[in-house]
N, C-alpha and C positions, 0 to 999 in steps of 0.2 A: 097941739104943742109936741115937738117931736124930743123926744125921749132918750137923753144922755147914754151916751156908751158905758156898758159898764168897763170898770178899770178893773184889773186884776195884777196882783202885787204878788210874783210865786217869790218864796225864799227856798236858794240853788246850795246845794253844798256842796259838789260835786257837778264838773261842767256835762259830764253824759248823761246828768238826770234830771231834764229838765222835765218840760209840759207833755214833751211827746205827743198824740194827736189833740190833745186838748188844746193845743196852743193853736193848730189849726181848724180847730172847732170854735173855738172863742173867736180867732179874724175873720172867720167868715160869720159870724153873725155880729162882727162890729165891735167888739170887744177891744180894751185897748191893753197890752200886755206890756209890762217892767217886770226885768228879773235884778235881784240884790244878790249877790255871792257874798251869803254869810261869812262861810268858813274860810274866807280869805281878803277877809278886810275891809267888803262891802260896810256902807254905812247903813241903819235900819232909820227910818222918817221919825222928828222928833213928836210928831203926833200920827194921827189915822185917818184924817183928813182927807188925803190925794189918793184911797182907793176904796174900793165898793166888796169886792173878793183876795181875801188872800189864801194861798195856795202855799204848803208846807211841801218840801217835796222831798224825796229819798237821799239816799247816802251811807256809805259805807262804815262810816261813825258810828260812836253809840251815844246812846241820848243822858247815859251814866256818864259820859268823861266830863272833864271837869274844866273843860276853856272856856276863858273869857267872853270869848263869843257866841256859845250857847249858853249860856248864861244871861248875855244880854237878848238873845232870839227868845228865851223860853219866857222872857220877863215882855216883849212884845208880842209873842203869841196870849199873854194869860190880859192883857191891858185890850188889844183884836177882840177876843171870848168875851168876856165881861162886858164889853162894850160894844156887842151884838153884832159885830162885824160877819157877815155870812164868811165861813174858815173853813176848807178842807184839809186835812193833813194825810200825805202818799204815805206808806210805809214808815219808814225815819218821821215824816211828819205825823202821823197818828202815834205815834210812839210821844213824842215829844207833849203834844196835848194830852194825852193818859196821865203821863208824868208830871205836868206840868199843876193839873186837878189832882194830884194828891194818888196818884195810881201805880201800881210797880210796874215795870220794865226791866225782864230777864231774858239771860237765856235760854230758850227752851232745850227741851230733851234732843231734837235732831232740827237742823234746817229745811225751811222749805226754800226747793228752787227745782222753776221751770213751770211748766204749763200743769196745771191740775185742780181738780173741784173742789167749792168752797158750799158748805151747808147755810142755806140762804132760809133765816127765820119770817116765821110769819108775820114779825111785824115789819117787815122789809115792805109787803106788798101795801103797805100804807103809808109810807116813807117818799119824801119828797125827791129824793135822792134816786136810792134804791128801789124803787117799785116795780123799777123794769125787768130788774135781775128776773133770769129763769127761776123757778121752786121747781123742787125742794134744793137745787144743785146747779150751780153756774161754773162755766170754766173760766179762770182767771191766772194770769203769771203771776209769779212768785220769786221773791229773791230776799231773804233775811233771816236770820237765826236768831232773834231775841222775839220775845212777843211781851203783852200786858195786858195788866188787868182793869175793867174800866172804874174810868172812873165815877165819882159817885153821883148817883142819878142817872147817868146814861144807857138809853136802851141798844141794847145786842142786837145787832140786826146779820151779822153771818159769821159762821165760826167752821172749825176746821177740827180733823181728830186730834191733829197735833197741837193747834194751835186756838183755845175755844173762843178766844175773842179776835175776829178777825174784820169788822165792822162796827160802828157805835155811831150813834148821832146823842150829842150833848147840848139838851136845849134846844130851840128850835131851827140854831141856823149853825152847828158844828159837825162836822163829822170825821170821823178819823176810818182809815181804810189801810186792815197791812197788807193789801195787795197790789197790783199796779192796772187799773182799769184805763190809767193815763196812757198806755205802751203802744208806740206804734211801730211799725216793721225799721224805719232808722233808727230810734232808738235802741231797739231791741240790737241791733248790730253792732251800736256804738257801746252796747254795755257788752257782749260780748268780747269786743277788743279790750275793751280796759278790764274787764275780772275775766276772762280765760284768754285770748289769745285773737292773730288772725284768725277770721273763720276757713279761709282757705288752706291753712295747715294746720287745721285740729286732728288730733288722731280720727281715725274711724269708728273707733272701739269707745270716744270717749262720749259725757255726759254731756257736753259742751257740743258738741256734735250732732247729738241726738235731738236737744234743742233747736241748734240751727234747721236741722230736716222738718223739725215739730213746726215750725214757725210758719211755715210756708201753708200751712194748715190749718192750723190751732189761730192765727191770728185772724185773719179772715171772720174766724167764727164770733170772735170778739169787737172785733172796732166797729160794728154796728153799735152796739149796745154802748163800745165808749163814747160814740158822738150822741146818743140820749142822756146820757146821763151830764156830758160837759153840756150839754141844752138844757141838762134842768137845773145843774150847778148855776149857771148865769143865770136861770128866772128867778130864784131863790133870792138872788145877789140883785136884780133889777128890782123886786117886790120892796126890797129892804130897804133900799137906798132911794125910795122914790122922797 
């Protein structure tokens, strides 16, 4: 019997943040991808029915404002969770699942952004998800200044000086991630123009710059490890759904 594609349902709030190479991680192993633009009027499915994974993804928001439509997203992210839905949440989306289980969501003491290491716990190497991650220390990009605390029952799986909870899996098929392990070198440029500038006319001098050079590098060392882990996000989501 040949074996249904899994669906994957990411919620977009911001059009330069979408799957990044996950999205072409998931079509080439068959996966079938809908994206919903919450934050601008998209409609969210009146049940859970029509997908197998859904995918929270980033945004320049915070998960404290108080519109109608995160409102209505945080009330079908918690009805997904409870109803075993395999759920990942990027950034803004790990945020939103923290919050949504009863967890704070603030600002931290300074922002993280750009390429830099993330303290990868021991219980990561037994994690569906994250097992792959390097220990004690993986490099990962970065973009957000609020972080949170988790929520209750969920184990810690990578944290940061500044920011101690920077991975959690909640239950056996949640996970929230403030980093971007989605990010691939288009993406990474398209978020460049929208929060700093052309990359062509950034200062020389500037951070935004430094980045750009970083990238050429730094990413390479990463999008291996992202297409393992968007391969193990879909097994997760094929197991559950069988």
């Amino acid at each position: 019997m040949t074996q249904r594609a899994v669906r994957v349902l990411a919620l977009r709030h911001i059009m330069c943040e979408y799957l990044g190479g996950f999205e072409r991680y998931f079509k080439e192993s068959g996966a079938q991808v809908t994206y919903i633009d919450t934050a601008t009027g998209g409609q969210l499915p009146t049940n859970h029915d029509g997908y197998d994974l859904l995918a929270i993804l980033g945004g320049p928001m915070s998960v404290n404002d108080t519109d109608a439509w995160l409102a209505a997203e945080k009330r079908f992210v918690r009805e997904a969770v409870e109803g075993g839905k395999t759920t990942v949440g990027f950034c803004l989306g790990a945020q939103m699942i923290a919050t949504v289980f009863g967890a704070k969501v603030a600002p931290g003491e300074r922002k993280e952004v750009g390429f830099m290491t993330i303290d990868v716990a021991d219980t990561a190497a037994s994690d569906p998800l994250l097992k792959d991650f390097t220990r004690p220390q993986q490099l990962v990009y970065q973009l957000h200044q609020e972080g949170f605390e988790l929520p209750k029952g969920a184990v810690r799986l990578a944290s940061s000086a500044a920011y101690p909870n920077q991975a959690y899996r909640l239950g056996e098929r949640c996970w929230g991630m403030q980093f971007h392990i989605e990010l691939d070198h288009t993406m990474f440029i398209e978020w460049i123009k929208e929060y700093w500038g052309d990359p062509a006319t950034l200062p020389a001098d500037s951070y935004a710059r430094k980045m750009v050079d970083d990238a050429s590098q730094r990413l390479p060392q990463i999008e291996p490890l992202s297409r393992t882990v968007a391969n193990n996000i879909l097994k997760v989501a094929a197991e559950s759904s069988k």
